[in-house]
C-alpha positions as CSV (number, residue, x, y, z in Angstrom):
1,X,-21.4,-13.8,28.3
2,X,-19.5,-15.3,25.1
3,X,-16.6,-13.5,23.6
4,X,-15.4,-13.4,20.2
5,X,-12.1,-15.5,19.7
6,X,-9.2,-13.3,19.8
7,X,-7.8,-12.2,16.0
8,X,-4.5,-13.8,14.6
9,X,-3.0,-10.6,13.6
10,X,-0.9,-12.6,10.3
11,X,-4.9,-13.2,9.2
12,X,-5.0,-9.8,8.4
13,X,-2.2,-9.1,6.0
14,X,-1.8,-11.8,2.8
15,X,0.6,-12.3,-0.2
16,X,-0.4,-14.4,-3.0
17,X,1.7,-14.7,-6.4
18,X,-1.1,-13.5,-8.2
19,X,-1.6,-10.1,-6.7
20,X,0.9,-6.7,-7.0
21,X,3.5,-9.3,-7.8
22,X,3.0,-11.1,-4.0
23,X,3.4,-8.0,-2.5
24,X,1.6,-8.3,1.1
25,X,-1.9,-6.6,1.2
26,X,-4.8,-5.8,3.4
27,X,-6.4,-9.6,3.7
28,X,-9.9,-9.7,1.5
29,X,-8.7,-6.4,-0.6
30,X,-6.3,-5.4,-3.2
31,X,-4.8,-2.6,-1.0
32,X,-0.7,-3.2,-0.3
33,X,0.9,-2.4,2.8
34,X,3.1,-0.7,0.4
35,X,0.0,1.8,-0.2
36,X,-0.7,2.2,3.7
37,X,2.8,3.0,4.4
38,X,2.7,5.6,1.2
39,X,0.3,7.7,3.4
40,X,1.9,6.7,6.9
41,X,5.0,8.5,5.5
42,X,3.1,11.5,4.4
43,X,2.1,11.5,8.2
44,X,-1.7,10.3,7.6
45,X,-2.7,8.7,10.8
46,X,-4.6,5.4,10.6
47,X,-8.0,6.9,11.6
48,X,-7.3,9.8,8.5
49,X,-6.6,6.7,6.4
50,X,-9.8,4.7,7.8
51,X,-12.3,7.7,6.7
52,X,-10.5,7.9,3.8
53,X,-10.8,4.2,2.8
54,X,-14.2,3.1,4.3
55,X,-14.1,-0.2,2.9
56,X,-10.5,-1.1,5.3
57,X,-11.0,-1.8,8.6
58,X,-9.0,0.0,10.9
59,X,-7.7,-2.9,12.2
60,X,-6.4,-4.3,8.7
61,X,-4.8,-0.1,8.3
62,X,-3.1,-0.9,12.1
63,X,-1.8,-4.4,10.7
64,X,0.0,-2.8,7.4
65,X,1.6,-0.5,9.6
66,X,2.6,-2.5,12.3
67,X,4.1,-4.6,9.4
68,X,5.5,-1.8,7.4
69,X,7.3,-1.0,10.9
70,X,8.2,-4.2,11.1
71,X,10.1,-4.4,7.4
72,X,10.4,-1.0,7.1
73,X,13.9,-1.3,5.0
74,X,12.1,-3.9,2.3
75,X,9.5,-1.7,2.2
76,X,10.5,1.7,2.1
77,X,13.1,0.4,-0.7
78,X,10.1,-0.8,-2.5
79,X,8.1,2.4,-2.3
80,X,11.3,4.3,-4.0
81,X,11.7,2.1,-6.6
82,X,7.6,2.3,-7.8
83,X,8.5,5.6,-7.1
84,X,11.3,5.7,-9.9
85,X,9.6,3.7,-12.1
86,X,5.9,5.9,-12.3
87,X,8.9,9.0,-12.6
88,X,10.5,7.0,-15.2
89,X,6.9,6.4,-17.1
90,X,5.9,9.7,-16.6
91,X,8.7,11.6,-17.9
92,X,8.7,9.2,-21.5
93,X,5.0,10.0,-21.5
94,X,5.7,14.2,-21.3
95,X,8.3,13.2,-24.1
96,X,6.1,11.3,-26.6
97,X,3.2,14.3,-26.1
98,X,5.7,17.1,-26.6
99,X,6.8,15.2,-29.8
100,X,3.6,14.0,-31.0
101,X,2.4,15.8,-34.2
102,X,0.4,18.9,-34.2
103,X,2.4,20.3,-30.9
């Protein structure tokens, strides 16, 4: 009976320049570990995230985990500043609508 080869594991997370500023993501989508990690924190388990995202694989959701686990300092420092920043965004947006004309 033939067997598959085994999987690299590093084949299923990849960085390129290009894409969410080389931020690592989900190998063959746009999804970053940054994103997985997001909802790992919220305590979404991998399968929750799998049914929620049928296009991921559940073995590319276990890979951005194990590699969020993995760097979780880099990462989690990450999350907090897109974090700040979409606060930061939103809270000039609520400005600018509360000052535009006809409010």
């Amino acid at each position: 009976m033939a067997t598959k080869a085994p999987i690299d594991i590093s084949s299923l997370i990849e960085s390129r320049p290009n894409l969410h500023d080389g931020r690592p993501c989900l190998a063959g989508t746009g999804m970053t570990v940054h994103a997985i990690a997001r909802r790992h924190l919220q305590g979404q388990g991998a399968e929750e995230m799998a049914v929620d995202l049928p296009d991921i694989p559940l073995s590319h959701i276990h890979a951005a985990i194990a590699y969020y686990l993995a760097n979780r300092e880099r990462i989690e420092d990450e999350v907090a500043e897109d974090q700040a920043e979409a606060d930061r965004l939103f809270e000039g947006w609520q400005r600018e609508s509360r000052s535009a004309p006809g409010r």
